[in-house]
C-alpha positions in Angstrom: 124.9 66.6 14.6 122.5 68.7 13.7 122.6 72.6 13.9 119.1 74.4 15.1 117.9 77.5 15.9 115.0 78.8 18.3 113.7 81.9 17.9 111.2 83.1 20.7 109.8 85.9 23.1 110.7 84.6 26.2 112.9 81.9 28.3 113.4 81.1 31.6 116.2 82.3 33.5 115.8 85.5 31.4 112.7 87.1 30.8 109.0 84.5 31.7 105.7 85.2 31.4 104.1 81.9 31.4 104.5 78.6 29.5 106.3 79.3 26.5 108.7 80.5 28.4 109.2 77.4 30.7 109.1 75.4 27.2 112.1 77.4 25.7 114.0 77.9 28.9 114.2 73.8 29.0 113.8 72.1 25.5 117.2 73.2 23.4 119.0 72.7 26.7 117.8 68.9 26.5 118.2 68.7 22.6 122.0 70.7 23.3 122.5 67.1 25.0 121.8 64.4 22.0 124.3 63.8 19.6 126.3 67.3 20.2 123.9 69.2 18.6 124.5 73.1 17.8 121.4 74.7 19.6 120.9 78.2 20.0 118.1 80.7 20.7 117.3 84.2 19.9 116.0 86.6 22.6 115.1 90.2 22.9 116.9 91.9 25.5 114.7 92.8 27.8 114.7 95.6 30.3 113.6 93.2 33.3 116.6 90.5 32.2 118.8 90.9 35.4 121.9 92.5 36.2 123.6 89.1 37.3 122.6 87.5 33.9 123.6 90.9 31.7 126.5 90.7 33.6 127.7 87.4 31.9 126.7 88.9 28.2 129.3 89.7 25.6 128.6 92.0 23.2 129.3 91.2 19.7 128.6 93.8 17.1 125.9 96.4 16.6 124.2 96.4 13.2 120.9 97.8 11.9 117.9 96.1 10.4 114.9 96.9 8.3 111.5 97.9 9.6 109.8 98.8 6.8 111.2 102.1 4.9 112.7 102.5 8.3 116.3 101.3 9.8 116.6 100.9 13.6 119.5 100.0 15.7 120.2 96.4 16.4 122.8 95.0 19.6 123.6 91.4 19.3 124.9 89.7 22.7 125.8 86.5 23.5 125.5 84.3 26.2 127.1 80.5 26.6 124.7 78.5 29.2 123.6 74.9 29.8 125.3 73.9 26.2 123.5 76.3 24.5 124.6 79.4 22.5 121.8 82.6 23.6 121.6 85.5 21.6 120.0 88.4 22.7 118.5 91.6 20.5 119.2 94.6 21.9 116.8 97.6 21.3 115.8 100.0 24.1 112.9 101.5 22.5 111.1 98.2 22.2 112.6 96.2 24.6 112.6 98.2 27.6 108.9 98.5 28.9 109.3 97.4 32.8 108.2 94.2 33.9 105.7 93.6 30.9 106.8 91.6 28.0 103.5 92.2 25.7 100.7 94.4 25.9 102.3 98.0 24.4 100.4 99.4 21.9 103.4 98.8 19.0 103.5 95.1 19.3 103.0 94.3 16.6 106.4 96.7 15.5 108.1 95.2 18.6 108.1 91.4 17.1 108.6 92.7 13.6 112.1 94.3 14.3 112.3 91.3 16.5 111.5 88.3 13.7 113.5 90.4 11.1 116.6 90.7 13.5 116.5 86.6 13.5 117.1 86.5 10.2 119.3 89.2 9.6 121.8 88.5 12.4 122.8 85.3 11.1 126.0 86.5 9.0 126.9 88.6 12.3 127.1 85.8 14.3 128.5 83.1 11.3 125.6 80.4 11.9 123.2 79.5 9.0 121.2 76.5 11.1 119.8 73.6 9.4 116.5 74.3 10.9 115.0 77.8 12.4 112.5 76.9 14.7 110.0 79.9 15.6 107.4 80.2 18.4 103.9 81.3 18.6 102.4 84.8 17.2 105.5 86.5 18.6 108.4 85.2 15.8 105.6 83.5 13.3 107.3 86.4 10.9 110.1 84.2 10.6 108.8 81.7 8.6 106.9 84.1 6.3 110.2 86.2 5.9 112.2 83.4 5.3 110.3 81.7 2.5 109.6 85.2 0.8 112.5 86.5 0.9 115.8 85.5 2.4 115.7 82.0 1.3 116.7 83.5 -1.9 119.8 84.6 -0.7 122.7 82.1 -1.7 124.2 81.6 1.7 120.6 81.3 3.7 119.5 78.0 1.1 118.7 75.0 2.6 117.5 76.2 5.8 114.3 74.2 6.8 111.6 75.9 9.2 109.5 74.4 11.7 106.3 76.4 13.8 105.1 75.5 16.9 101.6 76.6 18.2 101.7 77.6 21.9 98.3 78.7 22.5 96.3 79.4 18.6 94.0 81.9 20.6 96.6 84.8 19.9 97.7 84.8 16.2 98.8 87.8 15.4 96.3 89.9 13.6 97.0 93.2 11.9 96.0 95.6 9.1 96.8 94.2 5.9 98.1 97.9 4.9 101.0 97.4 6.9 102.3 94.1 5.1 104.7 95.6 3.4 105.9 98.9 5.9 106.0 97.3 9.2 106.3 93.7 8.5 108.8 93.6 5.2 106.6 91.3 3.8 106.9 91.6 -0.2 103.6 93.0 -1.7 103.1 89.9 -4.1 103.3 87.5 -0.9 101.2 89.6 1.2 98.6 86.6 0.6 100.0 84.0 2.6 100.0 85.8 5.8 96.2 87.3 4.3 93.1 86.6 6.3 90.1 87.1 6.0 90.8 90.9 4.8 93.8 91.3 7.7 96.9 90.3 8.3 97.2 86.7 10.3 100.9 86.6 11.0 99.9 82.9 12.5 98.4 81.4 9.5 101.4 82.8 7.5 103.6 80.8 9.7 101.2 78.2 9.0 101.4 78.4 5.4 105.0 78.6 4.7 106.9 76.6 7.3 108.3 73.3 6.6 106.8 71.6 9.5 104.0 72.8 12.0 103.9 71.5 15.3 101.9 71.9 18.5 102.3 71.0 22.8 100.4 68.3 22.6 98.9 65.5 20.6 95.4 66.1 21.3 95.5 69.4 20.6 97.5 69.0 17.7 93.7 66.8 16.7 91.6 69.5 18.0 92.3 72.9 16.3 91.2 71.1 13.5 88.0 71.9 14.6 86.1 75.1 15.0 85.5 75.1 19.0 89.5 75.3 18.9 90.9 76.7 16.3 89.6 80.3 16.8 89.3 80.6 12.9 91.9 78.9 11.7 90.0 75.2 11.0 90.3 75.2 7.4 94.0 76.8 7.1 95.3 73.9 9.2 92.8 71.1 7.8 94.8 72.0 4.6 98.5 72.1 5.8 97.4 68.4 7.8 100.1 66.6 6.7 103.0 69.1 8.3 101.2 69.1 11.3 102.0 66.7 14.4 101.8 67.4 18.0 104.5 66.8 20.8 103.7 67.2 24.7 105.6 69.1 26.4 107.4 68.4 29.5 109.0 70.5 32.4 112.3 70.8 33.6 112.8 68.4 36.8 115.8 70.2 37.8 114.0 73.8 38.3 110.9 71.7 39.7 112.3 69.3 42.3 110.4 69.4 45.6 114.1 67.7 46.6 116.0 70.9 46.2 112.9 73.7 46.2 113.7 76.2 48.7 110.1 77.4 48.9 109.7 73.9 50.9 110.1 73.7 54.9 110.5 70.4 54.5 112.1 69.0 50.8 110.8 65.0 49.9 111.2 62.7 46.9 109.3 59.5 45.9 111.9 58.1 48.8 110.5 60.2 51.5 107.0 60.7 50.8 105.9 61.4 54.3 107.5 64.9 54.3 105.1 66.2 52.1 102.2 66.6 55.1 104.9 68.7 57.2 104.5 71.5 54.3 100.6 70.9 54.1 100.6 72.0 58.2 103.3 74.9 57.8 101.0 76.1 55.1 97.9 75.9 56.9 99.1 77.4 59.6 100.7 80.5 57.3 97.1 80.8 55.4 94.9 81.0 58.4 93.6 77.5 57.8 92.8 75.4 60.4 95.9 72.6 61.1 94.9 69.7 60.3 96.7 66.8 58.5 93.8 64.1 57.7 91.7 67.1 55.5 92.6 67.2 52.1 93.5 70.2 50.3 93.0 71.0 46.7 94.7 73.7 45.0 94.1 76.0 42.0 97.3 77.7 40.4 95.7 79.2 37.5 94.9 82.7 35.8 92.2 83.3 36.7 90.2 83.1 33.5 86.9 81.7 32.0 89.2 78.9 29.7 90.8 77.8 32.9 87.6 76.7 33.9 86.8 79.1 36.8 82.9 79.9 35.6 82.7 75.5 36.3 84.3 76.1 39.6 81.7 79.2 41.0 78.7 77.5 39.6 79.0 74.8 42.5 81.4 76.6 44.6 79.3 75.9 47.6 79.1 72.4 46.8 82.7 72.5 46.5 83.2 73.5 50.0 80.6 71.5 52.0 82.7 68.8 51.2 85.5 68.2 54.0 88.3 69.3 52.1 90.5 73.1 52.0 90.5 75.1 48.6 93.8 77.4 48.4 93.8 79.4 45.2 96.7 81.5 43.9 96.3 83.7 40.5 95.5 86.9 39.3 93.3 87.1 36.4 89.6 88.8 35.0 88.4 91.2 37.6 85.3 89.3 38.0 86.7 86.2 39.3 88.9 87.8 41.5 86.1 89.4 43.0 83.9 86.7 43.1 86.3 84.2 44.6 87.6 87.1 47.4 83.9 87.2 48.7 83.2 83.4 48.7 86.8 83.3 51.1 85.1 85.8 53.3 82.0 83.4 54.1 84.5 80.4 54.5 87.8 81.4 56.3 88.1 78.2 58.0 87.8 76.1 54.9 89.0 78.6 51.7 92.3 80.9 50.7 93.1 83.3 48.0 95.5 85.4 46.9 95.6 87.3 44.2 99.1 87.5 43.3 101.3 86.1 41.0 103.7 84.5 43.4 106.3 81.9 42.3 107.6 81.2 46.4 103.8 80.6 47.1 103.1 78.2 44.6 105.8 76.3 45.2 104.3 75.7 48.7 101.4 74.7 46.7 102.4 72.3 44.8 104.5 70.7 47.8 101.5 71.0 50.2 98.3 70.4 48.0 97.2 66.7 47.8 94.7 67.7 44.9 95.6 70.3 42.1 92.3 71.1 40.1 92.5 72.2 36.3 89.2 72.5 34.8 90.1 73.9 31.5 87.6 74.5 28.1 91.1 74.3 26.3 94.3 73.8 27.3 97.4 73.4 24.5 98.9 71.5 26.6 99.5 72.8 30.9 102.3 72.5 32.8 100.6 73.0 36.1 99.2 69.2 36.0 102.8 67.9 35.4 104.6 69.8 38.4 101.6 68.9 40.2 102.6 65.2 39.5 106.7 66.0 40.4 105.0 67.3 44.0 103.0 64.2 44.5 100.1 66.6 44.1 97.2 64.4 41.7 95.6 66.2 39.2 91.5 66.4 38.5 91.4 67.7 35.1 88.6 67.8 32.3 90.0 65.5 29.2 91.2 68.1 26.8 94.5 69.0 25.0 97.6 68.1 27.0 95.4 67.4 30.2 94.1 64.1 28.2 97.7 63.1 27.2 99.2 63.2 30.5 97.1 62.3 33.0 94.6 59.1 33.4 91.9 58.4 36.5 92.9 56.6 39.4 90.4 54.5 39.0 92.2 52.7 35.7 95.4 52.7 37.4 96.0 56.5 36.8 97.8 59.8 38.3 94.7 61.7 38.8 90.9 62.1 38.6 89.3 62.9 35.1 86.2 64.6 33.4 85.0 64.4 29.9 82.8 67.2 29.5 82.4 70.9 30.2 80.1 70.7 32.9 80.3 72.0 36.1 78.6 69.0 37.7 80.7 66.6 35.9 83.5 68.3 37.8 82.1 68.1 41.3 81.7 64.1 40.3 85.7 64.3 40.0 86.1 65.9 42.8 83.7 64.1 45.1 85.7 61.3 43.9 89.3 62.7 44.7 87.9 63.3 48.0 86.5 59.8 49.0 89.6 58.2 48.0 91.2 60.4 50.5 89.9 59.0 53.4 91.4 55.5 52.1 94.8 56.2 53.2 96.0 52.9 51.6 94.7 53.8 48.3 96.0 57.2 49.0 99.5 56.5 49.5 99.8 54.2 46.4 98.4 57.5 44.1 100.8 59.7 45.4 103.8 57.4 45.1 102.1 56.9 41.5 102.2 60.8 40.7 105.7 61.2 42.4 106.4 58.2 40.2 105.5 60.5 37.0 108.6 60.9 34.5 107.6 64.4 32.4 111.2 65.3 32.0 112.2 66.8 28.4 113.8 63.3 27.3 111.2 61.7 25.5 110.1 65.1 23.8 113.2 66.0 22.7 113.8 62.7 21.1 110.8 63.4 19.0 111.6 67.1 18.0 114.8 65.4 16.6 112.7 62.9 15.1 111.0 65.6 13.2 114.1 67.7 12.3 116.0 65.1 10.9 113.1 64.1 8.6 113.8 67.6 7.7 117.3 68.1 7.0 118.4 64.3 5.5 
């Protein structure tokens, strides 16, 4: 049995703003499963967390913790749920802000209380782990903290860490001044957190964990390089060995088109047919024309360049000359918003958007959508290509990160249609593809059964996290 604990911004049920959150709402509920392993998370409180879910909180002590020269109050609930033991930080003043979880102007204050509070609870709540496992920018002061300064401490020895890179694009980058008064890093160890003439609270993480790990094989290879790493080639070129890369996967119980309310009409791999029903119903709902034989593809995506949206406008016309529908849901840079709102004005009969971000909706999506397009420059790793799959939804995707490592072309036996490059034509090719094989409803049939067919449940990851632990603590 081993004992492990996750430190993070976010989780679903509690408090989600995208993947990360999906990742740590699913992943230690998995590992809580194998072997009876002690699994538990740290959270802040958050103001948006719900009253149902506060509700079933018990409050355990109330301490205070270091932020620089300064001392701020510290709540410590806990939650039991799903086999895993949740605690949750309480602090008003950072951790109330509405519905936005990041963003404030004092972030990087927010995530320091936060990432010291990890550490400093741990008496409070009796439970030195074998391994601390921290996530993204967010808690990458963890690691740093730990090696500098409470691994020192006789009852914290032993403890092992492990990093894992969501997304390197956001590392955490602040004013070296403020090492030592915000951050509690000790001045002689301000350089491993040093970058060029900042603060990098990322390649800190980098340098001291035990293990560094990131959402996907393929990207684990690619922010080796300089087109991916945002910076950070070299630092990680030099910590290789402690790096591997695990894919995520997505919890099949939360993303079940069996059981997802959002559908009219539920289906499994055992009732296939179904899925059309919710392709009428939202055609009907979208102002689309009704038509079961067109195929519809669907973007559900913030609307960003990475995502791949500057592919999809350079041959949006081309896109929709084809006989297909194009439903996209996201909110994102004002310019694609604006752009894509105007192109649905000189195609109402063939184009939706909304510019929302709308969990009910893109559950109808995913169950409606026969094509899911993902275009992405980079992409860690994407979840939106694997619930595509669990909706019998097949994925065109450019061959990057994640994308390459979980979905092949229909054409080698495959669950979706693939590109190599970043080129907007390239794209169409995939597309134009998708779209011919359509019209085979043979060939059809047999991909969908194929994505339904898809197994990117938390199993097989969470096998390989404990792979990478135990290497750790034996």
């Amino acid at each position: 049995m081993a004992k492990i604990l996750f430190t993070a911004s976010e989780a679903f049920p509690f408090a989600v703003s995208g993947g990360l959150g999906d990742v740590i709402g699913a992943l230690p509920k998995t590992l809580a499963k194998i072997e009876d392993n002690d699994i538990r998370v740290i959270l802040p409180l958050y103001g948006k967390v719900s009253p149902e879910l506060r509700g079933e909180m018990e409050f355990l002590k109330s301490i205070s913790v270091p932020v620089g020269w300064r001392n701020q109050y510290c709540g410590i609930f806990r939650l039991n749920k799903d086999g895993v033991t949740w605690y949750f930080i309480d602090n008003e003043y950072y951790f109330k802000r509405g519905s936005r979880l990041y963003g404030d102007y004092d972030d990087g204050e927010r995530f320091a209380f936060f990432s010291t509070a990890c550490l400093e609870i741990l008496p409070h709540v009796g439970f030195y782990p074998d391994v601390i496992h921290a996530h993204d920018w967010h808690t990458a002061l963890v690691p740093i903290l730990y090696r500098t300064k409470y691994s020192m401490l006789p009852e914290y020895k032993g403890i092992k860490t492990v990093f894992t890179i969501h997304n390197i694009q956001y590392q955490g980058m602040f004013d070296l001044n403020r090492s030592g008064d915000l951050f509690n890093i000790p001045d002689q160890s301000a350089y491993l957190a040093e970058f060029n003439g900042g603060l990098n609270l990322m390649k800190g993480a980098v340098e001291t964990a035990d293990k560094v790990s990131t959402v996907s094989p393929t990207y684990a290879e690619e922010i080796l390089y300089a087109y991916y790493a945002h910076g950070l080639e070299g630092i990680l070129s030099r910590n290789k060995g402690k790096l591997t890369g695990i894919l995520n996967g997505i919890d099949t119980v939360r993303y079940d088109p069996a059981t997802d309310k959002a559908l009219s009409h539920p289906f499994s791999r055992r009732t296939p047919a179904q899925k059309v029903k919710n392709k009428l119903d939202l055609q009907k709902d979208l102002g689309l024309p009704v038509d079961k034989d067109i195929p519809m593809i669907g973007i559900i995506s913030r609307l960003v360049s990475h995502k791949g949206l500057d592919l999809v406008l350079r041959v949006i016309h081309d896109i929709l000359n084809l006989p297909l529908q194009f439903v996209i849901l996201g909110t994102g840079d004002a310019e694609y918003e604006t752009a894509l709102t105007n192109i649905r004005e000189q195609y109402p009969d063939k184009m939706s958007v909304t510019i929302d971000f709308n969990s009910h909706l893109a559950s109808r999506i995913y169950g409606s959508a026969d094509i899911i397009l993902m275009p992405s420059q980079s992409e860690p790793c994407g979840l939106v290509q694997m619930v595509a799959c669990r909706y019998g939804a097949a994925p065109i995707i450019r061959r990057t990160g994640g994308l390459k490592d979980s979905v092949f072309d229909a054409s080698l036996g495959g669950n979706g249609f693939t590109f190599d490059n970043y080129n907007a034509h390239e794209m169409l090719a995939a597309i134009e593809r998708a779209v011919a094989l359509y019209k085979d409803k043979k060939a059809w049939k047999t991909l969908l059964v194929r994505t339904l067919d898809c197994d990117f449940s938390w199993d097989a990851s969470a096998v390989q996290y404990m792979e990478m632990y135990n290497e750790l603590i034996r």
